[in-house]
Residue, then its C-alpha position, 0 to 999 in steps of 0.5 A: x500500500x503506498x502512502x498516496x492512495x491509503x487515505x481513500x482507504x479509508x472511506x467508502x463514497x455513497x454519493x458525489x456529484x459536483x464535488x472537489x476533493x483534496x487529501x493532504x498528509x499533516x503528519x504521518x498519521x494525521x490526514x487533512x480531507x478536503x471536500x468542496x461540494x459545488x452549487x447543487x452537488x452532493x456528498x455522501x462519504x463514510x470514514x472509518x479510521x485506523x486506531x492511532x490516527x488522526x483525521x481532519x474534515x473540512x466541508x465547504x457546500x456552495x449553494x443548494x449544496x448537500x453533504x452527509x458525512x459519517x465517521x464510525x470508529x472502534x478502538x481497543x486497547x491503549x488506541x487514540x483517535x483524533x478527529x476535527x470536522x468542519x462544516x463551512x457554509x458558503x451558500x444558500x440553501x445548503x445542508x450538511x450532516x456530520x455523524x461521528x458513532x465511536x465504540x470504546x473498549x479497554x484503555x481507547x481514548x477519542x478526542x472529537x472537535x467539531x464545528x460549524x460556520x455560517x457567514x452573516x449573509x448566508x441563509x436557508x442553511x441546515x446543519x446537523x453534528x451529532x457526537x455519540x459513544x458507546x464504553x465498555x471499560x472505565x478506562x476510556x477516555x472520551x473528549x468532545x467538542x462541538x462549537x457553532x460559529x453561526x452570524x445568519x440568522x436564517x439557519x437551523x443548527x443542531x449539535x449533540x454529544x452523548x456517552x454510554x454504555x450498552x443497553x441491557x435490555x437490548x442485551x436481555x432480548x438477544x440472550x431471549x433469542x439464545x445468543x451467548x454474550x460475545x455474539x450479542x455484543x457483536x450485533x449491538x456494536x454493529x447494530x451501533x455503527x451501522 
């Protein structure tokens, strides 16, 4: 695998039309995806992130733009994951989604920063981060940072965050069904991801 082509590795494209992408190597393990999603182009693009790796998104949408942008993450051990997204603004009625899903087993460390930007004069604007972990361990360590830089007063923003654990009950009804432990705990973490 040669350096150049392993950062497309990393995402799986379900939708792109009208859009301009640049990758650019900060540092070894940390990788700068660029995406300018053009007036009436769309993005559709799942990452998912080698443990000990950072990876920065930066969203530009022109007009009437669209782009869904997930992230979905599973450490173990000692790992670390480093994530920044950007979802900037530039047109009018664009829209842009950014869905970070981590699973945290052992000692795994996810260090999060998300933002959103709206200039002043842009509006008809929707955009959504959502920020959502599932732990196995005490040891893991979550850090999230959501943060809005909006001046238009013609936008609807979201922004969440949420840390937990596994959800009993749904483990009670796999175990109904005859699944042992590990097996069931395998469907919620794909279940979760997906």
């Amino acid at each position: 695998m040669q350096w150049g082509d392993e950062p497309l590795e990393l995402c799986t494209f379900f939708a792109e039309k009208g859009v301009l992408r640049s990758i650019k190597f900060v540092e070894k393990n940390h990788v700068l995806f660029g995406f300018c999603v053009q007036a009436g182009g769309s993005l559709g693009v799942d990452f998912r992130p080698e443990e000990n790796r950072e990876i920065s998104i930066q969203l530009i949408l022109e007009e009437k733009a669209e782009a869904t942008v997930r992230i979905l993450y599973h450490g173990r051990g000692v790992s670390t994951f480093t994530c920044h997204t950007c979802q900037r603004h530039m047109g009018n009625n664009s829209q842009s989604t950014v869905l970070v899903r981590c699973v945290c087993e052992d000692s795994a460390r996810v260090d999060y920063h998300g933002k959103i930007e709206i200039p002043k004069e842009v509006i008809g604007v929707r955009a959504i981060q959502e920020h959502k972990n599932l732990v196995f361990s005490e040891n893991v360590c979550i850090h999230t940072e959501p943060a809005m830089n909006v001046h238009s007063k013609d936008a609807e923003c979201f922004h969440g965050a949420a840390i937990g654990g596994i959800d009993t009950d749904v483990l009670q009804y796999f175990f109904m069904r005859g699944m042992e432990r590990p097996l069931a705990q395998e469907c919620y973490i794909a279940g979760f991801l997906n």
